[in-house]
C-alpha positions as CSV (number, residue, x, y, z in Angstrom):
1,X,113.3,236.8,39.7
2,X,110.6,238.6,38.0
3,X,110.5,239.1,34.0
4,X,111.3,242.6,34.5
5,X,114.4,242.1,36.2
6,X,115.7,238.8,34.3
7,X,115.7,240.6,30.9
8,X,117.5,244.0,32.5
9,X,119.8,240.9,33.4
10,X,119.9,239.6,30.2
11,X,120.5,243.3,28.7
12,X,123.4,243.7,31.2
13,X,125.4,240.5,30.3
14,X,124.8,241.6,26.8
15,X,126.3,244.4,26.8
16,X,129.4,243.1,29.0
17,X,129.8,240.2,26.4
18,X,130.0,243.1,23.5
19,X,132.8,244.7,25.7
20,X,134.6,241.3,26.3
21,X,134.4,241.3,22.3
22,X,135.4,244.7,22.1
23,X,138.4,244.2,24.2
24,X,139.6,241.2,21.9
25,X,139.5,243.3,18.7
26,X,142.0,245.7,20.5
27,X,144.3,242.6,21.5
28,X,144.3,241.6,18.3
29,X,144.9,244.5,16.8
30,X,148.0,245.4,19.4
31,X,149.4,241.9,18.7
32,X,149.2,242.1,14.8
33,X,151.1,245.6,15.5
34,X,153.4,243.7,17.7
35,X,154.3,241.7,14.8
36,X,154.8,244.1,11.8
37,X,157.0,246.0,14.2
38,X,158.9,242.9,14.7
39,X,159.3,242.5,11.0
40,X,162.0,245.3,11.2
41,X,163.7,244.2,14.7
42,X,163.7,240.4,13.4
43,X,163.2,239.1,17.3
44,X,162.8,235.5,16.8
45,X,160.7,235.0,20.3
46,X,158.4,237.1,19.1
47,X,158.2,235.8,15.6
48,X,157.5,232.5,16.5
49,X,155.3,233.1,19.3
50,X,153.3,235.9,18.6
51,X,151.4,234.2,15.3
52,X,150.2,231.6,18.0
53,X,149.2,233.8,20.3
54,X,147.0,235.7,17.8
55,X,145.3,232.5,16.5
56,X,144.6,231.6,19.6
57,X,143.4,235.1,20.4
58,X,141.2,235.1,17.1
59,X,139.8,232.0,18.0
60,X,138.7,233.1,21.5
61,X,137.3,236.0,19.5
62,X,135.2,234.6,17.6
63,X,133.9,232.0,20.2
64,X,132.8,235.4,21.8
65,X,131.1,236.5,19.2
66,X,129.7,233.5,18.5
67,X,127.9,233.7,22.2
68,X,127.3,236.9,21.8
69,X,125.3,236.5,19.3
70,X,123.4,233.7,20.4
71,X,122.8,235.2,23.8
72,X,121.4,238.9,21.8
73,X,118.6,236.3,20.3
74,X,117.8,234.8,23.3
75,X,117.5,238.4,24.9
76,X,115.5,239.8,22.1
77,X,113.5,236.6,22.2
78,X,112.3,236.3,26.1
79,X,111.8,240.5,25.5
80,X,109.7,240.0,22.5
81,X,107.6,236.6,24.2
82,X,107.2,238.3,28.1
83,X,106.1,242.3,26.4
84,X,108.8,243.7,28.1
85,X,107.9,247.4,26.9
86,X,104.8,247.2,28.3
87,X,106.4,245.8,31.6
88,X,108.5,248.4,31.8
89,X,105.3,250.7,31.0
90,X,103.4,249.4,34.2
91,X,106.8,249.5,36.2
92,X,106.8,253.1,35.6
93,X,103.8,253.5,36.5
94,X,103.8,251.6,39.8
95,X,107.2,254.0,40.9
96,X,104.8,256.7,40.0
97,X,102.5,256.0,42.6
């Protein structure tokens, strides 16, 4: 795989990770809604579960973000170290021709 290609990669499983993170937030937030709801219904299913289910949903979070994060610096990295711009320059060029 050239350069080119593995840091469009790169870019790609970026930008899925920050959806996957994305996503998580809005579990979270739905579940933490699920539970002040349940304050006034009293359901006691959902009040003993639902506090696990969020930890372990804030914890998957933030392992996410945690890879996220290292995965951005690696992309920037490997962009920065292969001059990706001016790949991308020449590319454009070449389709020109």
């Amino acid at each position: 795989m050239d350069k080119l290609k593995k840091f469009e990669l790169m870019e790609k499983i970026s930008r899925e990770l920050e959806d996957i993170r994305n996503s998580q937030q809005a579990v979270l937030e739905k579940i933490a809604k699920v539970e002040i709801d349940n304050i006034e219904l009293g359901d006691k299913t959902i009040e003993t579960k639902i506090p696990e289910i969020y930890q372990r949903t804030a914890d998957n979070s933030e392992a996410i973000r945690e890879i996220l994060d290292a995965f951005q610096t690696k992309t920037d990295d490997f962009g920065e170290k292969n001059n990706i711009d001016k790949l991308r320059e020449q590319n454009e060029i070449d389709n020109m021709k």
